[in-house]
SEMAR-667871 format. One line per field, with one value per residue (C-alpha): chain; z, x, y; residue in three letters. Coordinates in steps of 0.02 Angstrom, whole numbers. Each point is the difference from the previous one (the first is absolute). Layout:
<atoms>
mol <- (A | ...)
zz <- (Z | ...)
xx <- (X | ...)
yy <- (Y | ...)
type <- (ALA | ...)
</atoms>
This chain:
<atoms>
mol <- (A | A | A | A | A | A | A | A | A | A | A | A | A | A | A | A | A | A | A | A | A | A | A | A | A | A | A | A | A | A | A | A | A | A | A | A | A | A | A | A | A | A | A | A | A | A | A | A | A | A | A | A | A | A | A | A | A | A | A | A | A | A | A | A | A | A | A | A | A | A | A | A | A | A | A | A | A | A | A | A | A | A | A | A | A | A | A | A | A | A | A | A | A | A | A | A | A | A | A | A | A | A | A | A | A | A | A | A | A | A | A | A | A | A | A | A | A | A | A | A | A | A | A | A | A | A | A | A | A | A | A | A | A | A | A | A | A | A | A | A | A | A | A | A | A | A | A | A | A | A | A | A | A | A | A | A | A | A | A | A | A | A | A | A | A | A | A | A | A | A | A | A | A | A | A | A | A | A | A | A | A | A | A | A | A | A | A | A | A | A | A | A | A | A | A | A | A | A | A | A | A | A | A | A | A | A | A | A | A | A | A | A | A | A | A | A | A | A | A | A | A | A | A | A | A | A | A | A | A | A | A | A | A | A | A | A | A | A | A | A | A | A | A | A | A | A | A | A | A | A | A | A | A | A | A | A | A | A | A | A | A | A | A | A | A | A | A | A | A | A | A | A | A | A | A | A | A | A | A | A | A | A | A | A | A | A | A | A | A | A | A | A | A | A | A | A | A | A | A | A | A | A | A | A | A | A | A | A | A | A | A | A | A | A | A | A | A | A | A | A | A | A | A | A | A | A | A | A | A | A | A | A | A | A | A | A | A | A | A | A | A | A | A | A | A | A | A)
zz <- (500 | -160 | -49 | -34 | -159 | 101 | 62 | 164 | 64 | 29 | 86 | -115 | -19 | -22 | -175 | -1 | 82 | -140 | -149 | 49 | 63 | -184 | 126 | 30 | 134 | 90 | -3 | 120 | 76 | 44 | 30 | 125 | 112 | -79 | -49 | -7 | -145 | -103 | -88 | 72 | -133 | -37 | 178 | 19 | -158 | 84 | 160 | -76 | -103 | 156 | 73 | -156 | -1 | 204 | -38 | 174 | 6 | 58 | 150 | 21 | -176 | 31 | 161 | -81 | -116 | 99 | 162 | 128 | 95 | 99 | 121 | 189 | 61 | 192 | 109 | 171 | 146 | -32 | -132 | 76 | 165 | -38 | 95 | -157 | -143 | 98 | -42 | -184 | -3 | 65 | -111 | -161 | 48 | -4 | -163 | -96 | -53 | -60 | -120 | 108 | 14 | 160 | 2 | 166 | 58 | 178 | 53 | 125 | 153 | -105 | -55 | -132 | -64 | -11 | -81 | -142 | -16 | 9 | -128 | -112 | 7 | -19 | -161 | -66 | 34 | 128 | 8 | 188 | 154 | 165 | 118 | 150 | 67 | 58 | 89 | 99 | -115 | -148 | -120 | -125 | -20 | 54 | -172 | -111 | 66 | -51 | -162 | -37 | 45 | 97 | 160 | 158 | 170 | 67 | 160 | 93 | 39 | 155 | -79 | -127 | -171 | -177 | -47 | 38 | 133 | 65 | 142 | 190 | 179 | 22 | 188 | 36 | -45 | 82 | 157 | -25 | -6 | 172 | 98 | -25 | 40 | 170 | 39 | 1 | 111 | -99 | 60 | -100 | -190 | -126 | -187 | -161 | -97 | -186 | -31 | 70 | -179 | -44 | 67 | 51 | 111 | 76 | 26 | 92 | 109 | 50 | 34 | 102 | 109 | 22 | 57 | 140 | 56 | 22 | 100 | 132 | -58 | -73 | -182 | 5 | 123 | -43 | -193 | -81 | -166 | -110 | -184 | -144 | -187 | -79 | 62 | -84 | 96 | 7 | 75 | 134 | 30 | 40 | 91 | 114 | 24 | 45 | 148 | 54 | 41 | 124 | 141 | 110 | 105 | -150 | -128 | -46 | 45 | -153 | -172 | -127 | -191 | -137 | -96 | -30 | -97 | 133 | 158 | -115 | -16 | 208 | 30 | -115 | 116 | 154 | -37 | -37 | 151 | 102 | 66 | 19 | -60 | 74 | 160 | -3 | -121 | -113 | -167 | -67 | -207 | -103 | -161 | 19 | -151 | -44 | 68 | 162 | 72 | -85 | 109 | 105 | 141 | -89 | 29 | 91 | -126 | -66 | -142 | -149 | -128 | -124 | -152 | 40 | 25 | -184 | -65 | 75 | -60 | -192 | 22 | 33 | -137 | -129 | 69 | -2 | -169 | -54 | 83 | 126 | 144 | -9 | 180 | 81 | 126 | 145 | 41 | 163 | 60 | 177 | 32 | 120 | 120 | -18 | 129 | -4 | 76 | -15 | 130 | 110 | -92 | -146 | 17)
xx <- (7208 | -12 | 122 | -21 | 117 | 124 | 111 | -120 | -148 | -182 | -134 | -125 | -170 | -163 | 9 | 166 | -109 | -147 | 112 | 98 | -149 | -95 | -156 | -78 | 80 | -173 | 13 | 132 | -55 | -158 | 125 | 74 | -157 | -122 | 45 | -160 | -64 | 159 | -16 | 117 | 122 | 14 | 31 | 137 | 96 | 5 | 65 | 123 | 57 | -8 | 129 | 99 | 32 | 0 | -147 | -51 | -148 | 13 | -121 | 36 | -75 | -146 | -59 | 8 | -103 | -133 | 20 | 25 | 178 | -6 | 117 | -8 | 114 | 54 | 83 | 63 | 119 | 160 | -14 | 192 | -133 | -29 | -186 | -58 | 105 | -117 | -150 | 48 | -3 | -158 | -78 | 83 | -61 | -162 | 29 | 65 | -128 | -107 | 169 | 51 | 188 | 70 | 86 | 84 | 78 | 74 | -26 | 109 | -116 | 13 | -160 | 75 | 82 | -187 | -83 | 115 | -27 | -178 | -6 | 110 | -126 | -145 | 78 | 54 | -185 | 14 | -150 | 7 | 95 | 44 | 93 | 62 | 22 | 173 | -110 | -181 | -78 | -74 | -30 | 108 | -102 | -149 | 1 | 61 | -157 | -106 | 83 | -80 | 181 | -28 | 103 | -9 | 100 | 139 | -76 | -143 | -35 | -33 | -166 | -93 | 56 | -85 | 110 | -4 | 156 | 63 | 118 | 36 | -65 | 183 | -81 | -37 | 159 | 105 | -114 | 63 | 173 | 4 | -129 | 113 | 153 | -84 | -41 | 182 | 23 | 50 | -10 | 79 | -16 | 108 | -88 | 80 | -132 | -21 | -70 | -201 | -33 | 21 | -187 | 78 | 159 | -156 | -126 | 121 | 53 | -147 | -26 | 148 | -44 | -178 | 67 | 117 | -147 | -104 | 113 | 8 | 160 | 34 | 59 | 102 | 112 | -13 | 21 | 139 | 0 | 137 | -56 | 69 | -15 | -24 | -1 | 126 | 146 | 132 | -157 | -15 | 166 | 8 | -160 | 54 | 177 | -88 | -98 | 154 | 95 | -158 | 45 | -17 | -140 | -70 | 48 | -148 | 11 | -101 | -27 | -134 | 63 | -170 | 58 | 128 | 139 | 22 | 1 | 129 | 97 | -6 | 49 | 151 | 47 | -41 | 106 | 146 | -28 | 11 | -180 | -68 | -178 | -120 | 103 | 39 | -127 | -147 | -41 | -166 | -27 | -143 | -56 | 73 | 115 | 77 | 164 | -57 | -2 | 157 | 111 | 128 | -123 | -166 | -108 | -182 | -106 | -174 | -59 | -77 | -97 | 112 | -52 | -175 | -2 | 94 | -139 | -146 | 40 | 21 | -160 | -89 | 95 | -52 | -196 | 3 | 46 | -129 | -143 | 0 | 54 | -81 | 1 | 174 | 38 | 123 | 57 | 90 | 93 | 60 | 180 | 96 | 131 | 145 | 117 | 168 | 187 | -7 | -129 | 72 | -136 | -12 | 78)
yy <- (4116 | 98 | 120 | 184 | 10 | 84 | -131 | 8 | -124 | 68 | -60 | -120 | 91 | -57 | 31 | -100 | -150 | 41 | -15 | -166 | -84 | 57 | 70 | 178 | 108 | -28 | -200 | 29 | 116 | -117 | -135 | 104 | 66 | -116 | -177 | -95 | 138 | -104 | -147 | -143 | -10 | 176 | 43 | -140 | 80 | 180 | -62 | -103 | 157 | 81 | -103 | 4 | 188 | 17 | 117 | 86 | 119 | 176 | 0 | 194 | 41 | -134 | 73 | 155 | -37 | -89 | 128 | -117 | -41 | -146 | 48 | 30 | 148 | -62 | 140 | -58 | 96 | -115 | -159 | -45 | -41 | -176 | 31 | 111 | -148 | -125 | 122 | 32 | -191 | -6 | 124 | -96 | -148 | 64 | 118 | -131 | -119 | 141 | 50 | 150 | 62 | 67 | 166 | 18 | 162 | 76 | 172 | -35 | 81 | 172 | 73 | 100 | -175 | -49 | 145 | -20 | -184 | 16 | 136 | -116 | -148 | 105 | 74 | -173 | -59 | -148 | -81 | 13 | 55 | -107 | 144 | -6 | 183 | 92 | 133 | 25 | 132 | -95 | 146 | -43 | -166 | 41 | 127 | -123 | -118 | 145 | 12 | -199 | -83 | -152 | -13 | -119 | 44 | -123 | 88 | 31 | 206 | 33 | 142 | -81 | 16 | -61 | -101 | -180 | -45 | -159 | -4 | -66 | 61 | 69 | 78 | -174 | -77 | 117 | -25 | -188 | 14 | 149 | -143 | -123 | 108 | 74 | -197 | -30 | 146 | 135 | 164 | 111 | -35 | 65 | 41 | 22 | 88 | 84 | 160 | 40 | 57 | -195 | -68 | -166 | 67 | 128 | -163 | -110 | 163 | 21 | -192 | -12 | 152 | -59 | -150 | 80 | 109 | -160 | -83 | 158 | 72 | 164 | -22 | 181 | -93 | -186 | 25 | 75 | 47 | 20 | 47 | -58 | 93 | -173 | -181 | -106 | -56 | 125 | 99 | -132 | 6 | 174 | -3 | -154 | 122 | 132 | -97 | -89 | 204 | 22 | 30 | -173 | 63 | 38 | -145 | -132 | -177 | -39 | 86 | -10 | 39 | 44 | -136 | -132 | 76 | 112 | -128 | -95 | 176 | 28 | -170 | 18 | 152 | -107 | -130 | 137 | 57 | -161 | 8 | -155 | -52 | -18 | 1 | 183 | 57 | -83 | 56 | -18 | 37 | 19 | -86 | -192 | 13 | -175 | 30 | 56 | -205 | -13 | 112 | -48 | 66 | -3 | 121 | 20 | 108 | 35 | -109 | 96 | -111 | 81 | -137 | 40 | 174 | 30 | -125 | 87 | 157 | -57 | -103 | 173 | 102 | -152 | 10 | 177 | -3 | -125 | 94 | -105 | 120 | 152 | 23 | 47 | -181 | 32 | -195 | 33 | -158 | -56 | -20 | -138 | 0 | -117 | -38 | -46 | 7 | 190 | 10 | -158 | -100 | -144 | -150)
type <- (UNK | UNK | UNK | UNK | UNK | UNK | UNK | UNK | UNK | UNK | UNK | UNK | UNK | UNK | UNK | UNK | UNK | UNK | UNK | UNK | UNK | UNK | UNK | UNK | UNK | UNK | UNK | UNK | UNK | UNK | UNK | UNK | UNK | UNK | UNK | UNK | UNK | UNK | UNK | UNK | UNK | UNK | UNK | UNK | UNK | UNK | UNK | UNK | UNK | UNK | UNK | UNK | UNK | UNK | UNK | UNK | UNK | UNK | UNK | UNK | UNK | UNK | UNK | UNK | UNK | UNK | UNK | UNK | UNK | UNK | UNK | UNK | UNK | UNK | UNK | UNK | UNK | UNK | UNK | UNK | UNK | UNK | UNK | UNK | UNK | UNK | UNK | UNK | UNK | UNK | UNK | UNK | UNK | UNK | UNK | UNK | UNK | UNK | UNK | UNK | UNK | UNK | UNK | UNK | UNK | UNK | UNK | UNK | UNK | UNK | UNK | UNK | UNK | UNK | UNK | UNK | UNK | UNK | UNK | UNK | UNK | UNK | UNK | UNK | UNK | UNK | UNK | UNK | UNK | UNK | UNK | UNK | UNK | UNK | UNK | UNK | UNK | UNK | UNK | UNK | UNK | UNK | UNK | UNK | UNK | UNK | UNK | UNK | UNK | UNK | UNK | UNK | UNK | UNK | UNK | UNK | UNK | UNK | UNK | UNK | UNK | UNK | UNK | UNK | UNK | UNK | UNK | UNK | UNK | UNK | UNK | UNK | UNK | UNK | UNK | UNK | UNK | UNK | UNK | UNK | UNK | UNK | UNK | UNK | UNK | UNK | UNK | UNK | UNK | UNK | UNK | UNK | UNK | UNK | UNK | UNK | UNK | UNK | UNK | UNK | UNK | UNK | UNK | UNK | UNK | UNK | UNK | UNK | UNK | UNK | UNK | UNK | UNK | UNK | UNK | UNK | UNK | UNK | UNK | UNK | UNK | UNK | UNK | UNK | UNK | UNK | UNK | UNK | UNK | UNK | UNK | UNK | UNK | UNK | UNK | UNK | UNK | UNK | UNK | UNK | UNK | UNK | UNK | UNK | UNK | UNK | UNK | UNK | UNK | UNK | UNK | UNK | UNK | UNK | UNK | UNK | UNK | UNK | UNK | UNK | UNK | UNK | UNK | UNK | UNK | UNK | UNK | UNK | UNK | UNK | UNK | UNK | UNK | UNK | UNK | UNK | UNK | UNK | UNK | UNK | UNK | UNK | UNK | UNK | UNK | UNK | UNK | UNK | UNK | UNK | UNK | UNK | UNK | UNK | UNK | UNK | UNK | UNK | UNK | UNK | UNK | UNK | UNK | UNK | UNK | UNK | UNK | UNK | UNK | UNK | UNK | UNK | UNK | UNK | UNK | UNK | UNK | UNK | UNK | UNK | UNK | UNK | UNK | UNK | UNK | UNK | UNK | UNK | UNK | UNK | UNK | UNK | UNK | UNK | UNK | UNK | UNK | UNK | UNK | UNK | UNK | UNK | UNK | UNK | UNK | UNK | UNK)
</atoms>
């Protein structure tokens, strides 16, 4: 570290590197971004000068300069869900090689959260977008697509959209987990639920009442549907409360949560409560988090291939920005019942 003449350190520059090293500012420069254009021993003396003065170069003013960030702006409902950490791992993972950083923000299932982080990684130039949207209506993305910003959906629209999207056949998985409910001999199912303006918390609604309707029952009477502003687990909690005051003609035996957090939240207030699971009521989640086998009762949920999904979806940003996806994809993948104690299943 040099020092300023002031008593305080400063950062080594380039020029600091240049001068020690007895080289142009561009031989570093080229020993920086372009090392085989320097001959052997020259190149060895700059890095070892680099090390010498703990030179570190200033990516902001370099990507400045050559108009490219290599950064991927990530905006998911809740990154305290460990579902959307396990995506953000997936999309590194995938980012990385190519010498991508991750910029991971919440909007915390609040569109007007989003719309400000969007507009703050649009202005700082990301070189692409991996969202996955706090509300139905897509405007706010769909403009900044038409603006040349390059964004792929953590979901999957339910109208097309031109963007490319990758997600899971939440109507199917929700299907799952009622089948295997009304199998058991469930009736009356209970359903902790997120807003409708959240596509997933609509899809796996509408899977669990096409479900009931299949089976011959009517789903304004056999499901019942407490709603939730978010899904974490004081949510669950409350939701799983707010089933349990029913009156007992009306209480569920069983109760679906939209995703894990929350079951873990409503069995928190069922064990308060002194209701026994599955005995008294089952619990069914949604997403397969890892501590969901690790509970004192673990719970039955839907599997997501969250790794995969994260993965897919920076695999299409990255192609799109090489030219190689011109075409908006929609990768839509299956989901999978597992059963455990919360049900009366697993071993």
């Amino acid at each position: 570290m040099t020092s300023s003449g002031h008593g305080t350190a400063r950062r080594p520059s380039i020029t600091d590197v240049a001068r020690r090293a007895g080289v142009s500012v561009g031989t570093v420069s080229n020993v920086l971004n372009r090392p085989d254009q320097v001959a052997p021993s020259t190149r060895g003396r700059v890095q070892a000068t680099i090390e010498e003065l703990g030179f570190v170069r200033n990516a902001s003013a370099r990507q400045l300069r050559v108009g490219a960030i290599h950064t991927v702006g990530v905006i998911v409902l809740d990154m305290a869900n460990p579902f959307f950490t396990e995506i953000a791992r997936g999309i590194e993972d995938r980012i990385s090689p190519d010498q991508y950083t991750l910029l991971l923000s919440s909007s915390d299932d609040d569109p007007v959260r989003e719309a400000r982080y969007l507009r703050l990684h649009e202005e700082h130039g990301v070189h692409g977008l991996i969202v996955s949207p706090a509300h139905t209506s897509l405007d706010a993305i769909l403009a900044m697509r038409e603006r040349g910003v390059r964004i792929v959906l953590l979901d999957v629209p339910r109208r097309p959209v031109p963007i490319s999207c990758v997600g899971v056949d939440d109507v199917r998985g929700e299907r799952l987990a009622v089948e295997h409910l009304l199998a058991l001999g469930h009736r009356r199912i209970g359903f902790v639920n997120g807003p409708d303006t959240i596509s997933q918390c609509a899809a796996r609604r509408e899977g669990a009442v096409a479900a009931l309707a299949a089976a011959g029952l009517d789903p304004q009477e056999a499901l019942v549907e407490v709603t939730v502003p978010t899904l974490d687990l004081d949510a669950g909690a409350t939701g799983m409360g707010r089933l349990l005051a029913l009156p007992p003609a009306r209480r569920p035996t069983a109760t679906l949560c939209a995703n894990d957090l929350a079951a873990v939240g409503a069995l928190r207030t069922l064990r308060r409560a002194g209701v026994a699971v599955p005995e008294e009521m089952a619990v069914v989640g949604y997403d397969d988090i890892p501590v969901a086998s690790m509970l004192a009762v673990p719970l039955t949920t839907v599997r997501q291939p969250t790794h995969t999904l994260g993965w897919t979806a920076a695999d299409l940003l990255l192609r799109e920005a090489a030219g190689d996806g011109t075409t908006p994809e929609r990768v839509v993948f299956q989901p999978e019942l597992v059963v455990r104690e919360s049900t009366g299943g697993g071993a």
